[in-house]
N, C-alpha and C positions, 0 to 999 in steps of 0.2 A: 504494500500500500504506500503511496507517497500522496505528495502536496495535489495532484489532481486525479481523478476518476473520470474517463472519459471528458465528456466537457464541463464537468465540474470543481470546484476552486475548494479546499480546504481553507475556512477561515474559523481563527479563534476568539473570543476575545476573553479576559481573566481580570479580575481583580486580584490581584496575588498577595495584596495586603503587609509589601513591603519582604517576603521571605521568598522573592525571586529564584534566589541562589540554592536554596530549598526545592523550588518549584520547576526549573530551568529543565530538570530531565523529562517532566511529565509534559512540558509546552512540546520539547524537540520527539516523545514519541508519540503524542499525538499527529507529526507531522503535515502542522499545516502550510499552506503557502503562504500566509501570512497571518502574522497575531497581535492583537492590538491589547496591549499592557495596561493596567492601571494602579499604582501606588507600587512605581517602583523605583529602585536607589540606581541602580546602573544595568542597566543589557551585559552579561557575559559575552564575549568574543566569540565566533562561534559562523565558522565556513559555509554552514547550514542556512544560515541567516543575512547572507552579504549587505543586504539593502538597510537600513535602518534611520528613523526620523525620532530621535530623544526630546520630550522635554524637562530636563529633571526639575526644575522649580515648580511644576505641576504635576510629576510623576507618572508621565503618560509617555509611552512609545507607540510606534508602530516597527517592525519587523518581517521582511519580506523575503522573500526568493528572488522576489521579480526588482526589479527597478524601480524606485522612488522616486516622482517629484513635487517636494515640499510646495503649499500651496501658501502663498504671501497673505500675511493680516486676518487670520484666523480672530474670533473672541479670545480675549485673554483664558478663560479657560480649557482652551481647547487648543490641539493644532489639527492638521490637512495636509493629505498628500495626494498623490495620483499613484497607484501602480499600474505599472504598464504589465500585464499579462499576455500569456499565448494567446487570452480569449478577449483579450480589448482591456480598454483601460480601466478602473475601479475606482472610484473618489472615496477616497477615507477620510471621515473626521470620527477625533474620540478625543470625547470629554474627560476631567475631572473636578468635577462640581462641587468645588469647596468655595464657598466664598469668601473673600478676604477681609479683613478687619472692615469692619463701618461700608462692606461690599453687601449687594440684593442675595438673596436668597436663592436657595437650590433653584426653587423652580424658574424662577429671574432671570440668573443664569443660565438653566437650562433652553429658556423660551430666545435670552439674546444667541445662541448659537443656532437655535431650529429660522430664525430669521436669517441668519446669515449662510445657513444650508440654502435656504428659501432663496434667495437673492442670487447664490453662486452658484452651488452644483447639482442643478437639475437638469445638467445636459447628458447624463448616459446613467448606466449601475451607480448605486451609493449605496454607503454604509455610515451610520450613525451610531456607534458603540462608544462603549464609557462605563461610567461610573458616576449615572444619576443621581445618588443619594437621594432618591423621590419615590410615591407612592400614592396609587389614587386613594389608599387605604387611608392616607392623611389627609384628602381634599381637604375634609370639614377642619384642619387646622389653619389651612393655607388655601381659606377662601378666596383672598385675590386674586391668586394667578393658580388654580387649581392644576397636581400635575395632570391630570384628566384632560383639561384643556388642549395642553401640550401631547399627549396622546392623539386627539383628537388634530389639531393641526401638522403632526407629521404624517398623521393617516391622510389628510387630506394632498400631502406632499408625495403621497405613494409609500412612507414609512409601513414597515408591521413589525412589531417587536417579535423576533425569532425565539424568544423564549415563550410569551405565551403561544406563540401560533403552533410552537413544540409540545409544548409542553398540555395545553389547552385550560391552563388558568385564567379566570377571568384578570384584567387590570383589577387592581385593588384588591384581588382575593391571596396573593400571595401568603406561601406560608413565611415565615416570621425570617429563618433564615435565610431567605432570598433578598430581605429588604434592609438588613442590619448587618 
């Protein structure tokens, strides 16, 4: 098994919660063509993964097979790249939705980058992965800009969260460990 299946792409994405280095063997036997990192201290070195787009002040990589090219003025919590694939190019953005001191809130945050997906890369395949720290379970705390909303406007962008659509959890019904 490797990084594609016929005309299909192996992609990951992980919140690895900082023990990368812990983690690193089970991202590379999973073998995807590309994996998009969240809260992590440095990428190990590693021939398997030539291409790679770090940002460590937000803890977010992306790591590829294919070729990267970094996408200019991303939201500050986020970055973008393009990989160029055997099967066409793939727009990446991945979040890390920490907001900074006296900074908006998850979903704030979350909503300023689904605008700036909105505005930039709707011109072929996207991916929107991260590390939301959001949840419709919470709407009713975060009735102004409810994540639901923000659900709601990337589905209208052709978004579907690959985990419920896998998994076939409703938004909001998540069990406990998926959202903490």
């Amino acid at each position: 098994m490797g990084a594609t299946v016929g005309s299909l792409m192996r992609f990951i994405t992980w919140n690895v919660a900082r023990k990368l280095s812990r983690l690193w063997p089970h991202v590379c036997a999973i073998e995807p063509a590309v994996a998009v990192l969240q809260e992590i201290k440095a990428i190990p070195s590693d021939e398997r993964f030539p291409y790679r787009s770090v940002n460590a002040e937000r803890g977010i990589a992306i790591v590829s097979r294919y070729p990267l090219t970094e996408l200019d003025n991303p939201p500050p919590s986020c970055m973008a790249a393009v990989t160029h694939t055997p099967f066409g190019d793939l727009s990446i953005v991945t979040i890390s939705s920490k907001p900074s001191t006296g900074g908006p809130r998850y979903n704030l945050t979350n909503r300023v980058a689904i605008d700036w997906i909105a505005e930039r890369l709707l011109t072929g395949p996207s991916v929107f992965a991260g590390d939301f720290n959001a949840s419709a379970a919470w709407d009713q705390k975060y009735r102004s800009l409810p994540h639901s909303a923000n659900v709601a406007r990337l589905a209208e962008l052709g978004f579907i969260s690959a985990l419920h659509a896998y998994t076939g959890i409703e938004q909001g019904a998540e069990p406990l460990r998926f959202i903490t």
